[in-house]
C-alpha positions as CSV (number, residue, x, y, z in Angstrom):
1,X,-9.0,134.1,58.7
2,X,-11.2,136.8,58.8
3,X,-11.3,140.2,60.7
4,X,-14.4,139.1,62.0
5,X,-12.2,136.7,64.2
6,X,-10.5,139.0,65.8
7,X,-11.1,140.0,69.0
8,X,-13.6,143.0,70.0
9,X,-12.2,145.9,70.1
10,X,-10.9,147.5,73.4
11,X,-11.9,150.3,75.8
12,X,-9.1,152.8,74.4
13,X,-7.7,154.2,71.3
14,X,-4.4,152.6,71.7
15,X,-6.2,149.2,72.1
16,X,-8.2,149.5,69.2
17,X,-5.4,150.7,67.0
18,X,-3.1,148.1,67.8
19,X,-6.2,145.9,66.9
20,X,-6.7,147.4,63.8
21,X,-2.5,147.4,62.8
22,X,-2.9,143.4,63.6
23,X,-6.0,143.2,61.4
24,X,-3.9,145.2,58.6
25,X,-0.6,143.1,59.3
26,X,-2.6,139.6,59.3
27,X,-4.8,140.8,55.6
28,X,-1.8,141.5,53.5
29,X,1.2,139.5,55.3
30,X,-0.3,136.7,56.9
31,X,0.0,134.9,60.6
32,X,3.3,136.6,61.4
33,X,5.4,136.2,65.2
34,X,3.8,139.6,66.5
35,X,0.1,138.7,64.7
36,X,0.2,135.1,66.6
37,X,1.5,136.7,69.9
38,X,-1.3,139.7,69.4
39,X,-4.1,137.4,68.6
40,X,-3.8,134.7,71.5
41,X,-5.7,132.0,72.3
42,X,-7.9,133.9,69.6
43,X,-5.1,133.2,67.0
44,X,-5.0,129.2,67.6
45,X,-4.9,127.1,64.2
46,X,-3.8,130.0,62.5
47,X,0.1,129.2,61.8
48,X,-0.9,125.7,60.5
49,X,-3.7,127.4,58.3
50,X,-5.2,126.4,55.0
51,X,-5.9,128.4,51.7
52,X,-8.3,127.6,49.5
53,X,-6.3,129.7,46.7
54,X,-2.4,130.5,45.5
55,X,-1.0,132.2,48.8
56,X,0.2,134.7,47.1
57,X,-3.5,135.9,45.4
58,X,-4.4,136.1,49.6
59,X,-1.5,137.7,50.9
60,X,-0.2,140.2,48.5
61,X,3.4,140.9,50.3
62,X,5.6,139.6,53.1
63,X,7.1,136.5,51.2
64,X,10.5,136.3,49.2
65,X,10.4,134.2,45.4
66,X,13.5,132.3,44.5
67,X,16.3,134.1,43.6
68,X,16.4,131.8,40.0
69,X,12.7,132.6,39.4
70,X,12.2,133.7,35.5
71,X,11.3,137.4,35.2
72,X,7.7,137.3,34.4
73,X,7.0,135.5,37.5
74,X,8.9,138.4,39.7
75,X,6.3,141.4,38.9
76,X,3.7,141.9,40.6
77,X,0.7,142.5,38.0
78,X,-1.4,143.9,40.0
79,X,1.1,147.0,40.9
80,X,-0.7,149.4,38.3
81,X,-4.1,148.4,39.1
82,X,-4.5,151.2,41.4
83,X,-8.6,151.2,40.7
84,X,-9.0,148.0,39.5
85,X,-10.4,147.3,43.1
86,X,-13.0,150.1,42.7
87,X,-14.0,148.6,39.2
88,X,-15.0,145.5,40.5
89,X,-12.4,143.3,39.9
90,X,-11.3,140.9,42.5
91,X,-7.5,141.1,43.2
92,X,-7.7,137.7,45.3
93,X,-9.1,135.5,42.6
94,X,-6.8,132.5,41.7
95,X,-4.9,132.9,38.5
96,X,-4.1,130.0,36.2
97,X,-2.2,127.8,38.1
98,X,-0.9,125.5,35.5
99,X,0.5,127.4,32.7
100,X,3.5,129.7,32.3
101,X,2.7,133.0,33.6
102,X,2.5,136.4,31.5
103,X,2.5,139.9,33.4
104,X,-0.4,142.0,32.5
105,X,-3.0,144.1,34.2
106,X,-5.7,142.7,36.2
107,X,-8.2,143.6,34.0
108,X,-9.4,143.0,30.3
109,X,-8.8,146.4,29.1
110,X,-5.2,146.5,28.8
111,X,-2.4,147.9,31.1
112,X,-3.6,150.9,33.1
113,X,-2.7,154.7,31.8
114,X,-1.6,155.7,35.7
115,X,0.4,152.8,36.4
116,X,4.2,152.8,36.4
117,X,6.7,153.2,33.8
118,X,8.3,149.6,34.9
119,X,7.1,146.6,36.4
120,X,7.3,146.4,40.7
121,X,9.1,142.7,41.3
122,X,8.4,140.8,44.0
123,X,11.6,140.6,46.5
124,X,14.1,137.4,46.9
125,X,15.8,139.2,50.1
126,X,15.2,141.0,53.3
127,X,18.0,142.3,54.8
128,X,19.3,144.4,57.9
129,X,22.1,146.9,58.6
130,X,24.1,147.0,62.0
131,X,27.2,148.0,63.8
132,X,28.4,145.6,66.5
133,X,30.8,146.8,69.1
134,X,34.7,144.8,69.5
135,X,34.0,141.6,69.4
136,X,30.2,141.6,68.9
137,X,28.4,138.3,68.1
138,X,25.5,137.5,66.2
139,X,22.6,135.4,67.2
140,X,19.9,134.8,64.4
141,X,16.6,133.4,64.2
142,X,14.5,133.0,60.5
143,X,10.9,132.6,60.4
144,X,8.7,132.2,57.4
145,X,6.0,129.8,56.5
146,X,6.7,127.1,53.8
147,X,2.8,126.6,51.4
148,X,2.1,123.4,49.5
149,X,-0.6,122.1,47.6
150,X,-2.8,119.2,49.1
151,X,-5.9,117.8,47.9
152,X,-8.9,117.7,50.8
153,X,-12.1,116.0,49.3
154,X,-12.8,117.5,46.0
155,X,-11.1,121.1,46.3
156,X,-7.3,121.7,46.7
157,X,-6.1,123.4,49.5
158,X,-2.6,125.4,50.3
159,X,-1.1,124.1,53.9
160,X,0.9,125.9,55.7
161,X,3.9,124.8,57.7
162,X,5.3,127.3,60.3
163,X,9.2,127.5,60.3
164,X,11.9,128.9,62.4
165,X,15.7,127.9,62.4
166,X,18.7,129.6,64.7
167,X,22.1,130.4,63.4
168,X,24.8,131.8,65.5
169,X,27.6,134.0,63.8
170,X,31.0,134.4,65.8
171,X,33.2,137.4,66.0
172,X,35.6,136.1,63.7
173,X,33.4,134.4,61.2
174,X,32.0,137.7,60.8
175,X,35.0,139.7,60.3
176,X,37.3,137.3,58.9
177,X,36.2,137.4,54.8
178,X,35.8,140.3,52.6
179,X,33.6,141.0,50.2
180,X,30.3,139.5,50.2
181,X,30.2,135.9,51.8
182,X,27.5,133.6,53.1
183,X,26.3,130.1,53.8
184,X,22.7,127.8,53.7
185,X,20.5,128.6,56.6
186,X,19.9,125.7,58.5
187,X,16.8,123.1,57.4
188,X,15.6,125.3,55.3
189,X,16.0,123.8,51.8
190,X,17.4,126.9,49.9
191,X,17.0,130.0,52.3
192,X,20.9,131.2,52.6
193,X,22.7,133.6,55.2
194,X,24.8,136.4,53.2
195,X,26.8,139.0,55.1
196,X,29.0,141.6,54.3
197,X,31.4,143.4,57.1
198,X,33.2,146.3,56.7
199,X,35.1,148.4,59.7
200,X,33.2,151.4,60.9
201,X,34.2,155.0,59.7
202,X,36.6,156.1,63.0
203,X,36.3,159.7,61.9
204,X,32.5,159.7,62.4
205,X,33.5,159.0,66.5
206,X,32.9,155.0,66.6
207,X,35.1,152.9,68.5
208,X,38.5,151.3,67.0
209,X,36.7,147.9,66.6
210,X,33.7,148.7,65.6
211,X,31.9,146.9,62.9
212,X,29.1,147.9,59.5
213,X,27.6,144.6,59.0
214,X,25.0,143.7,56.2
215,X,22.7,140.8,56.4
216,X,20.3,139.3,54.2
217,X,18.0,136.5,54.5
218,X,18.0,135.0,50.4
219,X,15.4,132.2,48.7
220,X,18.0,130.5,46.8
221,X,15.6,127.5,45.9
222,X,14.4,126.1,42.9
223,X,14.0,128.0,39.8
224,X,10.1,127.9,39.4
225,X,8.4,128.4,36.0
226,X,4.9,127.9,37.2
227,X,3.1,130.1,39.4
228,X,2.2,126.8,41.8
229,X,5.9,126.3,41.9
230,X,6.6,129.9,42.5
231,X,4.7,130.0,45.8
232,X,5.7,126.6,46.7
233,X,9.6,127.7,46.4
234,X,8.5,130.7,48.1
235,X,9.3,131.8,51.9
236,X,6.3,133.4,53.1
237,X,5.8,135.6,56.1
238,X,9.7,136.0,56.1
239,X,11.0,137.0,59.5
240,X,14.7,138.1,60.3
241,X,15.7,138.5,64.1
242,X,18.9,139.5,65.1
243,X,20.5,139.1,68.7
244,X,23.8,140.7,69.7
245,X,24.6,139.9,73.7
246,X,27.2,142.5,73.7
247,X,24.6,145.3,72.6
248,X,24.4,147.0,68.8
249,X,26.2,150.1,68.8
250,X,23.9,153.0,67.5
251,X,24.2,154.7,64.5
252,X,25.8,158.4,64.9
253,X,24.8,160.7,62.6
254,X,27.7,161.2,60.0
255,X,27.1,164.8,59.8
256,X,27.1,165.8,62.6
257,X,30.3,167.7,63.4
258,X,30.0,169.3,60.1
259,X,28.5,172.1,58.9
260,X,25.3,171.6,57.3
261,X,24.0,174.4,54.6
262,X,20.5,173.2,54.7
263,X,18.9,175.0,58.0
264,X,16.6,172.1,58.5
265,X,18.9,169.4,58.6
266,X,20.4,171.6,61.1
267,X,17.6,172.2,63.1
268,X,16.9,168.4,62.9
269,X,20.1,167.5,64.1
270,X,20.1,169.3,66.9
271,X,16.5,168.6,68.4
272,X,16.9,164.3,67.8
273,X,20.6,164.1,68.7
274,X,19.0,161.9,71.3
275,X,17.0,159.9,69.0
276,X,19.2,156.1,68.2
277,X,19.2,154.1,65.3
278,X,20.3,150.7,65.5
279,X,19.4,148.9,62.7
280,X,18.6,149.7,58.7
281,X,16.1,147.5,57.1
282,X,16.7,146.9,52.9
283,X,13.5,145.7,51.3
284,X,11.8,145.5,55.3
285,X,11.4,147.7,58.1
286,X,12.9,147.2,61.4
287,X,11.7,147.0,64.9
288,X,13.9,147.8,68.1
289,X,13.6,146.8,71.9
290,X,15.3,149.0,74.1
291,X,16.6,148.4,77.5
292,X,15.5,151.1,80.2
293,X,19.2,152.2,79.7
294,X,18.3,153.0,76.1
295,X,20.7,150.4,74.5
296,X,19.3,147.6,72.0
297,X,20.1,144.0,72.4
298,X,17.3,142.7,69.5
299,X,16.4,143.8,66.8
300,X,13.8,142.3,64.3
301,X,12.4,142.7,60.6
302,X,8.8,143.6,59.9
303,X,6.7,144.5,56.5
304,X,4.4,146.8,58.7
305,X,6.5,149.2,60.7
306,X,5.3,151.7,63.1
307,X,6.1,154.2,64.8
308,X,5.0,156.3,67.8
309,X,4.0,160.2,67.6
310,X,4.6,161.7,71.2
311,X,1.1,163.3,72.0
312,X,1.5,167.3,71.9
313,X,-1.2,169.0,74.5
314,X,-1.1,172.5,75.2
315,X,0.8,173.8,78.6
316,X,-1.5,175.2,81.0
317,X,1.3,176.8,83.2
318,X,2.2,179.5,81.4
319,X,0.4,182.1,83.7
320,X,-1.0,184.4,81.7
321,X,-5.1,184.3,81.1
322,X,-5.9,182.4,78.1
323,X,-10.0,182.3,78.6
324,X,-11.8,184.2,75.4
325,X,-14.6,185.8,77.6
326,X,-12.4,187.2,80.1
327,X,-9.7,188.7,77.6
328,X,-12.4,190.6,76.4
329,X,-13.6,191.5,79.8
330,X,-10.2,192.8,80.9
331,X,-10.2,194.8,77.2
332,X,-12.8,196.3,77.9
333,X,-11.8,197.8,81.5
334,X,-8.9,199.1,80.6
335,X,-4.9,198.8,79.5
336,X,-3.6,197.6,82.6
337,X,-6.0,195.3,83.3
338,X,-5.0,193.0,80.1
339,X,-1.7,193.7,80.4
340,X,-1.5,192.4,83.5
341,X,-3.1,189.6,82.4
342,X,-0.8,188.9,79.5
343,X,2.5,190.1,80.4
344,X,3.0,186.7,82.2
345,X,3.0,185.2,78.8
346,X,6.4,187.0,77.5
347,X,7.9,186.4,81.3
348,X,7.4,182.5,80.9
349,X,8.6,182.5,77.3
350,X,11.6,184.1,78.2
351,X,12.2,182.1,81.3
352,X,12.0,178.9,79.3
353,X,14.7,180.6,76.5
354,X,17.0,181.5,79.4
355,X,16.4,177.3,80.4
356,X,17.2,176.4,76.9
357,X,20.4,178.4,76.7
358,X,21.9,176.9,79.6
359,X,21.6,172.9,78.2
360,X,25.4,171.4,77.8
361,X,26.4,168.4,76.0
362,X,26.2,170.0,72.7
363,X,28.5,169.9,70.0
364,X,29.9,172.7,68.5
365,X,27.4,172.4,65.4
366,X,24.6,172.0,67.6
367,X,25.3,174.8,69.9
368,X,25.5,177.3,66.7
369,X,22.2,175.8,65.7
370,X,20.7,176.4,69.3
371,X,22.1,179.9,69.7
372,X,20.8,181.2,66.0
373,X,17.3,179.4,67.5
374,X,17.1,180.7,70.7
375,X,18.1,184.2,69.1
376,X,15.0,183.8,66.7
377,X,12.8,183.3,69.7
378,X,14.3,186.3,71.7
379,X,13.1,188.1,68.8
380,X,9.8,186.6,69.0
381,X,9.3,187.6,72.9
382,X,10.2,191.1,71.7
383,X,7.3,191.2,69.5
384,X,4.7,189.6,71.8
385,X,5.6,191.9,74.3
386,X,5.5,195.2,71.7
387,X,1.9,193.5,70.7
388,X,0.7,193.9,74.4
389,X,2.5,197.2,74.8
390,X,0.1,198.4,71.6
391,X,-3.3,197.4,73.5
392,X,-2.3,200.9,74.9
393,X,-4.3,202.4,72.2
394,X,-8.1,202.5,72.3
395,X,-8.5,201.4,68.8
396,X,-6.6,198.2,69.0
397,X,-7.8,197.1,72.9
398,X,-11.3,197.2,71.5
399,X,-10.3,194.9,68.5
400,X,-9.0,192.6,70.7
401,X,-11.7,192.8,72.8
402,X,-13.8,192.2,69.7
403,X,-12.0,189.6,68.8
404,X,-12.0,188.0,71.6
405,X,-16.1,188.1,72.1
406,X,-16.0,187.3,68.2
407,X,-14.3,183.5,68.7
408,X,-15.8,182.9,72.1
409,X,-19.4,183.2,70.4
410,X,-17.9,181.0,67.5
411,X,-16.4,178.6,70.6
412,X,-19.5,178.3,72.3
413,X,-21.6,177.6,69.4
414,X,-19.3,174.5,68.2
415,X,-18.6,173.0,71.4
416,X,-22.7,173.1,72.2
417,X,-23.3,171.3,68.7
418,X,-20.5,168.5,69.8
419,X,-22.1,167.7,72.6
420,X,-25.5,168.5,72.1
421,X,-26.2,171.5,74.1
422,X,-27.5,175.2,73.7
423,X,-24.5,177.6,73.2
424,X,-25.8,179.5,76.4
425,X,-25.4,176.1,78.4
426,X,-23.3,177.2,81.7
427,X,-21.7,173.6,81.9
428,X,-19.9,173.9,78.7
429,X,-16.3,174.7,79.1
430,X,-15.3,178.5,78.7
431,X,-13.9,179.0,75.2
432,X,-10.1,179.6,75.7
433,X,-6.6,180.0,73.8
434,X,-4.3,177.8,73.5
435,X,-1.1,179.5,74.4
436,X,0.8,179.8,71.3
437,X,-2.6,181.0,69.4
438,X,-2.8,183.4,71.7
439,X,1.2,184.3,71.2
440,X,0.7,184.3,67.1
441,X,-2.1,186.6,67.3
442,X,0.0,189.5,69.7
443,X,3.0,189.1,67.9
444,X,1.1,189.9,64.5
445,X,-1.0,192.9,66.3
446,X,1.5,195.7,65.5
447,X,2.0,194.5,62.6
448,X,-1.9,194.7,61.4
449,X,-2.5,197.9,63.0
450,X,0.9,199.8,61.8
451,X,1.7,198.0,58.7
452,X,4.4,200.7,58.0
453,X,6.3,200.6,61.5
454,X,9.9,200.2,61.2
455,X,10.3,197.5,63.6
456,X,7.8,195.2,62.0
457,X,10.3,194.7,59.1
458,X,14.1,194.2,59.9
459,X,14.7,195.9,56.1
460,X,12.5,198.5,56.8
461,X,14.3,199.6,59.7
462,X,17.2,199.7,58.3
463,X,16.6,201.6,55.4
């Protein structure tokens, strides 16, 4: 199928990028659960579809090569042909499909001088890491899509067969072996279930009961020796989904109650202590749904994970004036003028500190981090307020003012090339800060105009 077979494109950004992640998933995986639920009615045909070529020359990853399957098969030879693409050479054209395989570059001049030391192999397993809660059960589902060779006319096609088998996993037969244990998956002629279960560290704060368990999905099929036997054996568009009716048990973070001595960790810690993890993917990601309550009942593998990035705007309540023209205005008629106008800015800022100080439900690791962070930005607050206490001075109120004329000029011009318009247009929208530009630049202002000031530098003043 071609991306011309999608469907058009939709009104909005997150239409049209969920469009294009399906167009990406179904070019280098193949028609996978969440690409046949995306596509639709448009997607009909597609999970009984037919290559003209080796499935693996169309779909370059998603699909899991017999365990048994001789080395030279495993690598991927296209893995150092990082510009073989840009010197013409067409990475989907069928290899030899008869004769034993030999890895090499995709080209005729030799291996390529950027490629890596040692050869990338194609996997045999996906596999997901969970905790399940006292007496947690496991319901699984495998999909993948089985290729064979057919002749149609003339030409030789590769049919595909859609499959998906259940397995169900009881408390005890998950708990009850150690080690590394297993058995065939279901009508699948060679895919196998392994597990391994362990209990669940009790000093990290998990439940007596609690459960680490480790599954894989394995191609334990035929050795192959050919590459037409290698994708044949192969499982493509592999597919684990886990079910657990009792609910996974997220993952806590194990350092969290201890000290850390890298300040970032730290700082991470603290601000996505609310952020779950309930699942680890090995050789696959992992996709989640949550409940409204926040807890996880399914989880699935996928070869294309995602993730979403919050949208960060600007807050427009913080009650000082932010507006390019005006600041300089207000600069220009005088001290108390702007520092009316900006005083507001510290007031909020330290209203919101005073907000973060009083949240509860942190541990003691936490809170340390939160108190040396909120101390930092006390600090700050103190220097944007000594930055609008300087505009007392002629010299610096007329370099804001400057400024300020300076970048709403600069403003105007830009936004009148975006959409068109003269820079003097009176519909464009006024030129204005966004809040913590505005912050940065008052904080720095003593600093600029008194390099030498003993409060700029901690040292300083204390020498």
């Amino acid at each position: 199928m071609s991306t011309s077979s999608l469907p058009a494109a939709g009104s909005d950004s997150a239409q049209v990028r969920s469009q294009l992640v399906t167009a990406l998933e179904l070019e280098l995986v193949g028609p996978t659960q969440r690409v046949l639920q995306a596509l639709g009615p448009e997607g009909e045909g597609l999970d009984a579809e037919a290559l003209d070529r080796l499935p693996s020359s169309w779909y370059p990853t998603g699909f899991l090569v017999p365990t048994e399957t001789d080395l030279s098969l495993k690598c991927d030879d296209t893995a150092d042909d990082e510009l073989a693409g840009l010197e013409g050479v067409d990475q989907r054209k069928p290899k030899k499909t008869n004769t034993e395989y030999r890895p090499g570059s995709g080209d005729d001049g030799g291996s390529s001088e950027s490629g890596p030391a040692r050869p990338q192999l194609f996997p045999s397993s996906i596999g997901v890491s969970v905790l399940l809660p006292p007496g947690g059960e496991l319901q699984l589902i495998a999909r993948w899509g089985d290729y064979a060779p057919q002749e149609r006319g003339e030409q030789q096609i590769w049919q595909r067969t859609p499959r998906q088998e259940a397995l169900a996993l009881s408390h005890s037969e998950i708990t009850a072996t150690k080690g590394l244990t297993g058995r065939p998956w279901p009508h699948s002629n060679g895919l196998h279930l392994r597990w391994h279960c362990r209990p669940a560290p009790l000093n990290q704060g998990y439940s007596a009961g609690t459960v680490a368990v480790t599954l894989f999905l394995t191609n334990e099929r035929k050795k192959a020796i050919t590459l037409v036997e290698r994708d044949q054996h192969s499982a493509f568009q592999a597919e684990l989904e886990l079910r657990c009716p009792q609910g996974f048990v997220a993952r806590l973070d194990p350092h969290a109650h201890r000290a850390s001595g890298d300040w970032d960790e730290a700082v991470n810690a603290l601000q996505f202590r609310d952020a779950r993890e309930f699942g680890v993917g090995h050789n696959v990601g992992v996709e989640v749904d949550q409940g409204a309550d926040g807890g996880c009942t399914r989880l699935r593998t996928t070869w294309i994970p995602q993730a979403t990035v919050e949208k960060v705007v600007p807050r427009s309540d913080v009650g000082c004036e932010l507006a390019m023209e005006e600041l300089d205005r207000l600069a220009s008629q005088g001290f108390e003028a702007i520092r009316s106008a900006l005083m507001p800015l510290v007031e909020r800022y330290e209203q919101w500190i005073s907000e973060q100080a009083a949240v509860a439900g942190l541990n003691a690791q936490q809170q340390a981090t939160a108190t040396q962070l909120l101390a930092n930005a006390r600090g700050q607050a103190e220097r944007i307020a000594r930055g609008i206490e300087a505009l007392a001075e002629p010299d610096i109120r007329d370099a804001i003012a400057i400024a300020n004329r300076t970048m709403a000029s600069a403003a105007r011009q830009r936004y009148g090339v975006m959409q068109g318009l003269k820079a003097d247009d009176p519909s464009l929208r006024p030129p204005a800060w966004r809040p913590f530009q505005l912050a940065f630049l008052l904080m720095n202002l003593v600093g600029i105009a008194r390099p030498n000031d003993p409060q700029v530098d901690l040292k300083r003043r204390a020498a």
